[in-house]
C-alpha positions as CSV (number, residue, x, y, z in Angstrom):
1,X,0.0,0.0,0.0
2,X,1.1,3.6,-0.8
3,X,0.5,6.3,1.7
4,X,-0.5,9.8,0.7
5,X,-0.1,12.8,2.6
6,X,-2.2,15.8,1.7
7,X,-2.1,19.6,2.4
8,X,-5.0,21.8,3.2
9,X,-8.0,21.1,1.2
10,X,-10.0,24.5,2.6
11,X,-13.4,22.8,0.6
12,X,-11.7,23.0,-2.4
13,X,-13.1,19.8,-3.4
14,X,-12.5,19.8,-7.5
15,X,-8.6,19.9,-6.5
16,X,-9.2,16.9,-4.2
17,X,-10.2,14.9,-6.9
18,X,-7.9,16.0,-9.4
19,X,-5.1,15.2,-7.2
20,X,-6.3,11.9,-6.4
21,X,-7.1,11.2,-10.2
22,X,-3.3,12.3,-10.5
23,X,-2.2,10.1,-8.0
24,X,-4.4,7.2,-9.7
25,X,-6.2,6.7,-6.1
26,X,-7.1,3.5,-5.3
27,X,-8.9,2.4,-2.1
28,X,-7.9,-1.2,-2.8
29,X,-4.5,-0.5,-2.6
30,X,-3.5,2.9,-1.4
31,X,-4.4,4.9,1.6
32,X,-4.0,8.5,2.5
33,X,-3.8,11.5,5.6
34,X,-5.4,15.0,5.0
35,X,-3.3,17.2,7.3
36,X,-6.7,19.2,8.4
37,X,-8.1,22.3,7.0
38,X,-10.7,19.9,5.4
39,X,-13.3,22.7,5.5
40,X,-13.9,26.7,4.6
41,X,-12.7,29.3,2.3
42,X,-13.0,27.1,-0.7
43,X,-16.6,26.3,-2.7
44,X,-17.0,22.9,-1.7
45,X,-17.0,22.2,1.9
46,X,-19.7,19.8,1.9
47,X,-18.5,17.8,-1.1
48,X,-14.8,17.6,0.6
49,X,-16.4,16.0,3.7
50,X,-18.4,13.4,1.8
51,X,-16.1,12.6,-0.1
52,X,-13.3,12.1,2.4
53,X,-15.7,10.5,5.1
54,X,-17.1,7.9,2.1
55,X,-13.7,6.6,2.2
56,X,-13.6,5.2,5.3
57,X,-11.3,5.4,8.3
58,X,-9.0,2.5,6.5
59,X,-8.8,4.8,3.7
60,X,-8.3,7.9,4.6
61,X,-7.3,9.4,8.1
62,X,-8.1,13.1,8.2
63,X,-6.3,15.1,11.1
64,X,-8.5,18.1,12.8
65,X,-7.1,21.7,11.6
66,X,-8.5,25.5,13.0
67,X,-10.6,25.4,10.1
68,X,-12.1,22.2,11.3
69,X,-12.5,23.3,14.9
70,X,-14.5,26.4,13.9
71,X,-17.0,24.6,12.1
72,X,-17.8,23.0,15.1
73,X,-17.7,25.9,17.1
74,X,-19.8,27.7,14.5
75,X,-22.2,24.5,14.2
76,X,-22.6,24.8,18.2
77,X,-23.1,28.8,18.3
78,X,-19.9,29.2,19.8
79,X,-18.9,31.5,17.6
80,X,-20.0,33.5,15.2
81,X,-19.7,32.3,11.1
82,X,-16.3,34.8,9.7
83,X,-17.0,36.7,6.4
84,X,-15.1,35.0,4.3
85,X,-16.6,31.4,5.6
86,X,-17.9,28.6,3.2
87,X,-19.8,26.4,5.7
88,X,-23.3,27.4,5.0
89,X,-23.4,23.9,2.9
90,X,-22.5,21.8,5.4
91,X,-25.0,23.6,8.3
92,X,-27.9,23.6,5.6
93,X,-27.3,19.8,4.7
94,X,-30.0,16.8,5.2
95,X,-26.4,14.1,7.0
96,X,-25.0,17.1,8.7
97,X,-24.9,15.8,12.3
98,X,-23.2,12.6,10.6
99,X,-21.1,14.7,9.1
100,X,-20.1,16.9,12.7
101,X,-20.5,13.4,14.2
102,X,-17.7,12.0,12.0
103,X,-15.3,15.5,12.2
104,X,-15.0,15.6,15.6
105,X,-13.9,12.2,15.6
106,X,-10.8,12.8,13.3
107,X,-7.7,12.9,15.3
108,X,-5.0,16.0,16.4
109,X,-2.1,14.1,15.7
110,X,-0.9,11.0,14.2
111,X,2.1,9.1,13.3
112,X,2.5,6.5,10.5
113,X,5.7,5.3,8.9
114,X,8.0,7.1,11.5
115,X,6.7,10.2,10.4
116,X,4.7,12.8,12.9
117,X,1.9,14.5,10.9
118,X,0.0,17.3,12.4
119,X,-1.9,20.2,11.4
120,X,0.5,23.4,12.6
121,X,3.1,22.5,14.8
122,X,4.8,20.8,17.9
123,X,6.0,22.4,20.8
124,X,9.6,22.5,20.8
125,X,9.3,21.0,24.6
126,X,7.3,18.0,23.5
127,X,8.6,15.0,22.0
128,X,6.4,12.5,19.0
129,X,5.2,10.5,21.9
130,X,3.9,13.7,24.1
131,X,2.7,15.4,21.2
132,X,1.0,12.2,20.4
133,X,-0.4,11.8,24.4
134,X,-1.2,15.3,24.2
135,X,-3.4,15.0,21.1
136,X,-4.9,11.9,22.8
137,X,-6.0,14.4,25.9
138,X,-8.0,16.4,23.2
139,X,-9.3,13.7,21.3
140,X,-10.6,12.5,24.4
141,X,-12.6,15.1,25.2
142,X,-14.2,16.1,21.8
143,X,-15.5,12.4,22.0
144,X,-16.6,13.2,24.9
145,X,-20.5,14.1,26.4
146,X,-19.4,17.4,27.4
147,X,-17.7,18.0,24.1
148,X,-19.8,21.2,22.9
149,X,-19.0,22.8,26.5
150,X,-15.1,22.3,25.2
151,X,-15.6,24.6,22.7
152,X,-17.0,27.6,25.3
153,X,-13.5,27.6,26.5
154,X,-10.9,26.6,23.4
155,X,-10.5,30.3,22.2
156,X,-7.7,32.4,23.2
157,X,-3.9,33.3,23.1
158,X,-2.8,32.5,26.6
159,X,-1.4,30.5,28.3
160,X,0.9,31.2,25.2
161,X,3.6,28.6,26.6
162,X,3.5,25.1,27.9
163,X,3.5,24.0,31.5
164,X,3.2,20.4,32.4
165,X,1.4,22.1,35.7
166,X,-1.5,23.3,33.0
167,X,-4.7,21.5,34.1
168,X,-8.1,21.6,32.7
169,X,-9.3,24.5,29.9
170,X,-5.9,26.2,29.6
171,X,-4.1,22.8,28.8
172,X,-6.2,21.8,26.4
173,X,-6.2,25.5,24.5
174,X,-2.5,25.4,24.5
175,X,-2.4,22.0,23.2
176,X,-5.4,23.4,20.4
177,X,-3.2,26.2,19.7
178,X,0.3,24.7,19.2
179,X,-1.2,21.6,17.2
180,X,-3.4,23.6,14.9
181,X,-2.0,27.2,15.0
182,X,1.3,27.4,15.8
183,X,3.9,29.0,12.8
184,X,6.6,30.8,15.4
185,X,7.5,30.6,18.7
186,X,10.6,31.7,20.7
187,X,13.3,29.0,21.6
188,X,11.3,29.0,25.2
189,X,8.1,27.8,23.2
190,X,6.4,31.2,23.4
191,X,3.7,31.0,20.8
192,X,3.2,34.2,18.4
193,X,-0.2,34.3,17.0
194,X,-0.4,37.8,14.5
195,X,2.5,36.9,11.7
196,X,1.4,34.6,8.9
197,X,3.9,36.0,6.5
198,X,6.4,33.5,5.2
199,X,9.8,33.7,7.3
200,X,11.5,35.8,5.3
201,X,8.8,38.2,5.3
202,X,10.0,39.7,9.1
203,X,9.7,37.5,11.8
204,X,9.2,39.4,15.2
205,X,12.4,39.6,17.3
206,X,13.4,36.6,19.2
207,X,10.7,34.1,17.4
208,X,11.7,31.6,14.7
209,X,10.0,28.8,12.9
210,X,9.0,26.4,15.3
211,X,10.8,24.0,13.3
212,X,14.5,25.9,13.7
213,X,14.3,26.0,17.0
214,X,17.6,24.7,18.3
215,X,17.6,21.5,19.9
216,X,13.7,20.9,20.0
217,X,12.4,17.5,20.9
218,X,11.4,16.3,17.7
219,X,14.8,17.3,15.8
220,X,15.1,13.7,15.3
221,X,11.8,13.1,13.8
222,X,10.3,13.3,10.7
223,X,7.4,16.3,11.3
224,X,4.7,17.1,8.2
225,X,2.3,19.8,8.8
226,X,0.2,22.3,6.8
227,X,-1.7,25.4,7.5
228,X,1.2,27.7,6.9
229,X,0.5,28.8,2.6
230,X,3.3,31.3,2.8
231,X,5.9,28.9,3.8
232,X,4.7,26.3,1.2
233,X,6.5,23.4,0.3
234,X,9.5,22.2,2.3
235,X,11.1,19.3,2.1
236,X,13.8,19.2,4.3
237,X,15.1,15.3,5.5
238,X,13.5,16.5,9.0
239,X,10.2,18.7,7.9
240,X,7.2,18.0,5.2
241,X,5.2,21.4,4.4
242,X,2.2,20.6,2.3
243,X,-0.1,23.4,2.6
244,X,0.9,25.3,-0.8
245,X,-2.0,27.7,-0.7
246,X,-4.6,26.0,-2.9
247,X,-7.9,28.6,-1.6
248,X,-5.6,31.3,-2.6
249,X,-4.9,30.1,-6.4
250,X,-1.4,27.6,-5.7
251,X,-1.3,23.9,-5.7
252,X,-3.1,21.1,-4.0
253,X,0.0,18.9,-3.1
254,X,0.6,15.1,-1.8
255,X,3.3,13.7,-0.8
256,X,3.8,9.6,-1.7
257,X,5.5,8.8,1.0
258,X,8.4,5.1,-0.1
259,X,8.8,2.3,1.4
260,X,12.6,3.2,2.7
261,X,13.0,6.2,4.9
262,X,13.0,9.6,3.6
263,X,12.2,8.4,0.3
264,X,9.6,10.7,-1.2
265,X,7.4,12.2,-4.2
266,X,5.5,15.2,-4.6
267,X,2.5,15.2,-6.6
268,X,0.8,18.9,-7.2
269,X,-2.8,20.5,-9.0
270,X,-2.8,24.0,-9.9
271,X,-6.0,25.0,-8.1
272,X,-8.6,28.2,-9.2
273,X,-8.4,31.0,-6.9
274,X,-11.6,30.9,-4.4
275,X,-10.4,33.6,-1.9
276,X,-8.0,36.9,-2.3
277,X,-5.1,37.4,0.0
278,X,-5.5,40.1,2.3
279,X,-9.1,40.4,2.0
């Protein structure tokens, strides 16, 4: 079997199925991991979540991004829908508890083939196994029967650092935060929330890519992640970047991931534009 790893969708559904005509899908013999951002921002939310839960969890494995979250949240009245959202599909549609039912279910954080995949980032405290645990706390209680109460308290930029000492609400939103948020912290793990420029855009003084942060815990894993277009694609022996800014008119991209370590293909769709930068 062949394992795919995809970048943000955003409900850009036509991409989705380009790519995976371009990759010459097959259920029978392939499988694949959507590194969140299933949902919003693109035109088709609602086809990228039927499509993706029709596959089934031997299939396809599809991690939980911010995008993902907030329908939730939105689907709750937790928050308020965002301008620019796409999810009136999904909230309008005839399986759409199945569909919420299903979401909520995906995972934070998995790891397959030695590699970590997550939607933003890892802590550069925690190590693959506590990012993992961590991810499991979460999980946990989004399965939960208080799970819609979780949401009342997920939103928020502090506690901006990790503390094993963190109990309750303010663990779980810094474990949210650095899984499906995080682009730079400082070599402390203080998270910075405002820049989403790439990083040679200006990075605020004394914050770096999570990923450069010297001697972090997981320098001798393999991490993948999305959510950060401006970055793009890396490739680097230590670090997969697959979200390549397909809402904003890039690519839809998939790594094929060999059967020897490191070994690796990247497989791309141009994508039509569905939101402007900046708006």
């Amino acid at each position: 079997m062949a394992l795919y790893l995809i970048g943000d969708v955003q409900g850009c559904d036509s991409a989705l199925g380009r790519l995976l005509d371009k990759i010459d899908f097959s259920p029978s013999r392939d499988r694949l991991v959507v590194l969140g951002d299933l949902v919003n921002r693109g035109p088709g939310s609602l086809a990228a979540l039927r499509r993706l839960q029709a596959l089934g969890d031997g299939v396809a494995q599809c991690l939980l991004g911010n995008h993902d979250l907030h329908l939730l949240a939105v689907a709750q009245g937790v928050r308020k829908p965002h301008r620019l959202d796409t999810l009136g599909d999904i909230l309008a549609a005839p399986d759409r508890e199945a569909l919420l039912h299903w979401l909520r279910h995906r995972p934070m954080a998995l790891r397959e083939q030695g590699v970590l995949m997550v939607h933003a980032g890892v802590l550069p405290q925690w190590s693959a196994d506590q990012a993992l645990a961590l991810a499991g706390e979460v999980q946990d209680v989004l399965r939960g029967p208080h799970w819609a109460e979780f949401f009342l308290h997920m939103y928020g930029n502090s506690p901006d650092q990790w503390d094993e000492a963190l109990t309750g609400a303010a663990r779980w939103r810094v474990i949210v935060n650095a899984l499906t948020r995080l682009r730079l912290c400082t070599a402390q793990g203080r998270m910075e929330f405002e820049s989403k420029e790439s990083p040679g855009a200006g990075v605020p003084p004394g914050y770096m890519p999570w990923f450069d942060v010297p001697g972090r815990a997981t320098a001798q894993d393999v991490v993948a992640f999305g959510h950060w277009s401006t970055l793009g694609w890396l490739g680097r022996p230590d670090v997969i970047s697959l979200d390549t800014g397909c809402v904003w008119g890039g690519c839809l991209s998939a790594v094929r991931l060999g059967a020897t370590a490191g070994e690796r293909e990247l497989i791309q769709v141009q994508c039509e534009q569905a939101q402007v930068p900046g708006q």
